[in-house]
C-alpha positions in Angstrom: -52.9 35.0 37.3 -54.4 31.9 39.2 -52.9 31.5 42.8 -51.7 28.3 42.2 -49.6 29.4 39.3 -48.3 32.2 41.3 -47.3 29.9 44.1 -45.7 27.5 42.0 -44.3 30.8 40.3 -42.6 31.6 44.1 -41.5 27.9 44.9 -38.5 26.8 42.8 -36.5 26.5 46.1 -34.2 23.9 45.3 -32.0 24.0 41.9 -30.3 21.2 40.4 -29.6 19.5 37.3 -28.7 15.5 36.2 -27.5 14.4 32.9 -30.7 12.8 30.7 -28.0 11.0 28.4 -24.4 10.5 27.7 -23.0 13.6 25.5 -24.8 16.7 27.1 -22.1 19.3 27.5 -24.7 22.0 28.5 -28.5 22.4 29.6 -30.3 25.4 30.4 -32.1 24.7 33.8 -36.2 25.2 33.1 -37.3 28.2 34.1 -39.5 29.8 32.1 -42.2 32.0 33.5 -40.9 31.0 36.8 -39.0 33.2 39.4 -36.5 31.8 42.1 -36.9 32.3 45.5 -35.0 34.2 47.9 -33.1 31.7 50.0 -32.9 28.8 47.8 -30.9 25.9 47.4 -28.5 25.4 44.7 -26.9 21.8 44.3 -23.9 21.6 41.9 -22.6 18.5 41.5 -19.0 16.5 40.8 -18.4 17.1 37.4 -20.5 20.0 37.3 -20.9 23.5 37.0 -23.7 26.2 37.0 -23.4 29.7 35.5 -26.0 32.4 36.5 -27.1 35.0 33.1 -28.7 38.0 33.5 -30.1 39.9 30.4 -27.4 37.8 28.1 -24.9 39.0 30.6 -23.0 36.4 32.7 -22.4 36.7 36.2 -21.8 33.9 39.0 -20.4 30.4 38.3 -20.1 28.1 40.7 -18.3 24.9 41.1 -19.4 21.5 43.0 -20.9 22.2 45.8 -24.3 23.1 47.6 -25.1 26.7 47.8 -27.9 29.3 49.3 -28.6 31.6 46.8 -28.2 35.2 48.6 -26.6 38.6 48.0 -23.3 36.7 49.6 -22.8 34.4 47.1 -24.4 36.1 44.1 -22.5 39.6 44.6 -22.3 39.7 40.5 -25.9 38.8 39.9 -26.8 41.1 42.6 -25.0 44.3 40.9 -26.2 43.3 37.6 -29.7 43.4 38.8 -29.5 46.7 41.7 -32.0 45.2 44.1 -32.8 48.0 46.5 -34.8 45.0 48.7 -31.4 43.3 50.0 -32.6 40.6 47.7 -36.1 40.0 49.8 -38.1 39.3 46.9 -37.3 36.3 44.0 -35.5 37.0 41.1 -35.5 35.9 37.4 -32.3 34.9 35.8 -30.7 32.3 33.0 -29.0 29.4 34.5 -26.9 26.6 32.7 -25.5 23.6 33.9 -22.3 22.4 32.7 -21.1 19.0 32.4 -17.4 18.3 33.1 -16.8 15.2 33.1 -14.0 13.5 30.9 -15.4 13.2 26.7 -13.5 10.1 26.4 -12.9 7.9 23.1 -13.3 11.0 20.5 -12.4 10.0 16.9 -10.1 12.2 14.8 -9.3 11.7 11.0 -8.5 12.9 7.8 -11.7 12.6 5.5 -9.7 13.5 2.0 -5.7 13.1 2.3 -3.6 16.0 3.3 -0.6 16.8 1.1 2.8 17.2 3.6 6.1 18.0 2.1 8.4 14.8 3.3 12.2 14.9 2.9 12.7 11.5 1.0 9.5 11.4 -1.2 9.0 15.0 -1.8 5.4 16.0 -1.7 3.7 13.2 0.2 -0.5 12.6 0.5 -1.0 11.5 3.6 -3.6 10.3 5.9 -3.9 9.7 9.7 -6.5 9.1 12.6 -6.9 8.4 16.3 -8.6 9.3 19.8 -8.3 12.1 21.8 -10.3 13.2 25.0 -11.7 16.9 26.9 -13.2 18.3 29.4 -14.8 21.4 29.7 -13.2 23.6 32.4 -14.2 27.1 31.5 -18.1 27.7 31.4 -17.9 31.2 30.3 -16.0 30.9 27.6 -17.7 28.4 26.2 -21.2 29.6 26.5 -20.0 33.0 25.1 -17.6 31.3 21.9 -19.4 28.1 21.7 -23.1 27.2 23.1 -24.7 31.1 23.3 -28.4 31.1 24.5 -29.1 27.4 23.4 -31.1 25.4 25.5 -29.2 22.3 25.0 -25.8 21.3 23.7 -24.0 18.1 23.1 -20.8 16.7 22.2 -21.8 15.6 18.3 -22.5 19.5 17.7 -19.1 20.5 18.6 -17.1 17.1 17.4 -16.7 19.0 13.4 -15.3 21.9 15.1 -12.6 19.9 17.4 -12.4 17.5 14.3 -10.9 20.4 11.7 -8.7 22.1 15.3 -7.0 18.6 14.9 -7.1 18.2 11.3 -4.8 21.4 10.8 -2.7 21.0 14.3 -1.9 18.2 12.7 -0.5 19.3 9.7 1.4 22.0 11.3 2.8 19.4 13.9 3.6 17.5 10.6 5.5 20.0 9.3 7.2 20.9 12.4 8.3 17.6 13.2 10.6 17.2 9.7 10.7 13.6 10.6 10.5 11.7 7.4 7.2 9.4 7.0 9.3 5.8 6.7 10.0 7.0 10.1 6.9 8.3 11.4 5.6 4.5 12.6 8.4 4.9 15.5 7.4 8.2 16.6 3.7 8.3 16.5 4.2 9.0 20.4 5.8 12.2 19.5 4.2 13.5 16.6 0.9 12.9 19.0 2.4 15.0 21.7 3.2 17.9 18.8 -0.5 17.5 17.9 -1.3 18.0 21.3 0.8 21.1 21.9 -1.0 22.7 19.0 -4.2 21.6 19.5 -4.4 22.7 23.4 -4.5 26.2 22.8 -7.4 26.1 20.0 -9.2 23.7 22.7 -8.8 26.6 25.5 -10.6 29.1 23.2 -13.7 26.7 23.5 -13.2 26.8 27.1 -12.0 23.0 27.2 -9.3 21.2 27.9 -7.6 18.7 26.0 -6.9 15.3 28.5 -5.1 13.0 26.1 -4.4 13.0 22.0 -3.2 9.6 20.3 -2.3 8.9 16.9 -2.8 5.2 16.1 -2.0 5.3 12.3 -0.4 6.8 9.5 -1.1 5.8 6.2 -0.7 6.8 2.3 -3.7 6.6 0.2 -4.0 3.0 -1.4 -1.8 4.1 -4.9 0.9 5.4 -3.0 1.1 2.3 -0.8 1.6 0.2 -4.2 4.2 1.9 -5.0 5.9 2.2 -2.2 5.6 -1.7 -1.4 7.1 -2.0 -4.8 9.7 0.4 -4.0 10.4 -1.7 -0.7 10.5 -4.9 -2.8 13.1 -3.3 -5.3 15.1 -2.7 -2.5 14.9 -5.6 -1.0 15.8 -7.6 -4.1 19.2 -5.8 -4.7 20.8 -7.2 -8.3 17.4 -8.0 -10.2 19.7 -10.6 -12.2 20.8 -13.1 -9.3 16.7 -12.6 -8.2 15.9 -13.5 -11.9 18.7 -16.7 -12.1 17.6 -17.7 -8.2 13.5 -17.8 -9.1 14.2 -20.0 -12.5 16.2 -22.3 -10.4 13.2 -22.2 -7.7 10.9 -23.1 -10.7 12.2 -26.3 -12.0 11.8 -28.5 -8.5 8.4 -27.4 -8.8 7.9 -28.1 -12.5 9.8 -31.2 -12.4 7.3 -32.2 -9.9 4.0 -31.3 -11.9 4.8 -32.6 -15.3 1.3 -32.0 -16.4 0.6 -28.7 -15.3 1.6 -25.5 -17.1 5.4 -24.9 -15.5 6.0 -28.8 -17.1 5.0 -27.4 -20.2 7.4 -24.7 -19.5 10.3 -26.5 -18.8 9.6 -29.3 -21.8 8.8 -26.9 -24.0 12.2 -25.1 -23.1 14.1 -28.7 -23.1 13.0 -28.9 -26.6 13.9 -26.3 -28.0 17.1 -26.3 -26.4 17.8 -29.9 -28.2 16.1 -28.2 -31.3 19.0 -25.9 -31.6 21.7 -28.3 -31.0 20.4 -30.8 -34.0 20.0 -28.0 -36.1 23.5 -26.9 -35.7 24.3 -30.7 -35.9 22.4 -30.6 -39.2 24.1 -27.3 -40.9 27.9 -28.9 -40.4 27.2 -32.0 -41.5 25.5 -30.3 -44.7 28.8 -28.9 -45.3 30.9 -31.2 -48.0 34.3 -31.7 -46.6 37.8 -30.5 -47.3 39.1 -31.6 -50.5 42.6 -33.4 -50.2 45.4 -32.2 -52.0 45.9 -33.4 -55.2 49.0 -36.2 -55.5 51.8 -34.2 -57.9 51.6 -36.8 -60.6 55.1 -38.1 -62.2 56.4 -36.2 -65.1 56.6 -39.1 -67.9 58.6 -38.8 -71.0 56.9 -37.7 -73.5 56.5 -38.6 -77.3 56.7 -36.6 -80.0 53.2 -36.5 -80.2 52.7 -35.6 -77.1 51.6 -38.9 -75.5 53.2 -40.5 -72.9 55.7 -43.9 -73.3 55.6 -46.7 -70.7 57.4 -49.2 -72.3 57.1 -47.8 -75.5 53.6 -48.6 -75.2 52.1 -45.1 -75.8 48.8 -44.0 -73.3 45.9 -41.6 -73.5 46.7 -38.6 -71.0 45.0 -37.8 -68.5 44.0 -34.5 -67.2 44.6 -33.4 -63.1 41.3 -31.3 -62.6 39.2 -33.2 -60.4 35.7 -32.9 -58.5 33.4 -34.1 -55.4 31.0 -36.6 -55.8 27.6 -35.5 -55.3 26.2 -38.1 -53.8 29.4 -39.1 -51.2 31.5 -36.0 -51.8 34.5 -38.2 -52.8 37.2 -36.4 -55.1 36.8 -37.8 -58.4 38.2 -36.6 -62.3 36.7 -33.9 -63.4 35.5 -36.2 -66.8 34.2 -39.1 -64.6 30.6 -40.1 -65.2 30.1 -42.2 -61.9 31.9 -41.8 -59.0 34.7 -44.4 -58.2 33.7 -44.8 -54.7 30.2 -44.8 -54.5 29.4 -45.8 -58.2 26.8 -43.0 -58.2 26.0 -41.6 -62.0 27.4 -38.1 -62.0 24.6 -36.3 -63.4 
């Protein structure tokens, strides 16, 4: 081996690790082919932590703070690895830093709607999203459930898992909650704080911790909205016969006022016919001939012996009571008149 790579072999002295970009929730520090030396300095900074791994065994994790790596404060790493030199000589071990700062401004949201059983509408699809934030707390539980032997890991790796964690806390909270969805607007604060209660715990498995959980809306898909907005406009109507008589009265101002538009149309249209139907019944009585007066009881004369009446002695032609209506001015006329006496029309 050349000297100078076996003296920059012996010289990583000073350890420490900075963020290259936002979203790095671990980093494996680069040390590959490279030995750390007795003594050395360890710099673990706010919002921080480094965990020492020996043969995919962890060991030491330390917080924020500067450190001399010695058998003091690696007693773990030391036992691990049995040095018999009272840790003279460099070792050679894994070491990740941890980022743990605040992972603000997350996104959570249902993809597809969820089906919820809801106590007014039954079985109810339903969607909902929001923000929640984390911080990683627990470095050994998340390298051993989460990041393994990875060199790098960032938040948009792990943001599916946390996604379906909320996706089904959420249900369950839901479901828990038996707070009816035209309610659920008023107590989004709630029903986000029953999220949170049953999303902590699948959080802590990771090894983070959840900071804040919102829920900024609940909604149906877009066919279920229609019909509840019609459902709320039934309501909201009450007797569908006053709405019916109250928007005809709200139309004719408006037609009255646009006689050449369509709703003018309307309303003439309607005016006509209305006047339509009174001529026509106008028409039909005045078709009907009237009510024949009754018949004068004519005189009882004497009679001849022939049958023929006497005035005087002067003997007439006799005359027969049946009678009949003109049909030209429906007068009653004999039954044996040719033209009517009133209007002189022929009788047929």
């Amino acid at each position: 081996m050349p000297f100078g790579s076996f003296l920059k072999k012996q010289f990583i002295d000073v350890i420490h690790w900075t963020e290259e970009g936002p979203g790095v929730l671990m980093e494996r520090f680069p040390m590959q082919d490279m030995e750390i030396q007795n003594g050395a300095s360890l710099t673990v900074r706010e919002s921080q932590m480094a965990l020492f791994v020996n043969e995919g065994k962890a060991a030491d994790a330390f917080g924020p703070g500067l450190y001399k790596l010695t058998t003091n404060t690696l007693p773990l790493l030391t036992n691990l690895k049995n040095w018999d030199k009272l840790f003279q000589s460099p070792f050679k071990s894994d070491l990740y830093f941890f980022s743990t700062r605040l992972q603000t401004n997350q996104r959570w949201g249902t993809q597809q709607p969820i089906t919820i059983r809801d106590k007014e509408f039954g079985a109810v699809r339903l969607r909902g999203f929001g923000v929640y934030s984390y911080r990683l707390t627990n470095p050994l539980a998340f390298h051993q459930n989460v990041a393994g032997t990875q060199s790098q890991y960032e938040v948009g790796q792990l943001e599916p898992q946390l996604r379906n964690a909320v996706i089904t806390s959420f249900t369950t909270a839901f479901a828990k909650a038996q707070v009816p969805f035209l309610d659920m607007a008023a107590n989004q604060g709630e029903l986000a704080k029953l999220i949170a209660a049953e999303v902590a715990p699948q959080f802590a498995q990771y090894g983070l911790e959840l900071a804040s959980f919102t829920v900024e809306n609940l909604s149906l898909p877009d066919e279920l909205q229609k019909r509840l907005d019609e459902r709320i406009s039934m309501n909201m109507v009450g007797d569908m016969r006053q709405y019916a008589a109250f928007q005809a009265a709200q139309s004719i101002p408006i037609a009255a006022a646009n006689e050449g538009g369509l709703a003018g149309m309307g309303v003439g249209l309607g005016a006509g016919v209305g006047i339509g139907g009174l001529m026509a019944d106008a028409m039909r009585g005045a078709m009907q001939p009237p009510a024949a007066p009754a018949a004068p009881a004519a005189a009882a004369a004497p009679a001849d012996a022939a049958g023929g009446t006497t005035d005087g002695g002067a003997p007439r032609v006799r005359v027969s009571g049946a009678t009949k209506f003109c049909i030209h001015c429906g007068a009653s006329i004999a039954a044996v008149a040719k033209f009517c006496s009133e209007c002189g029309g022929a009788q047929g």
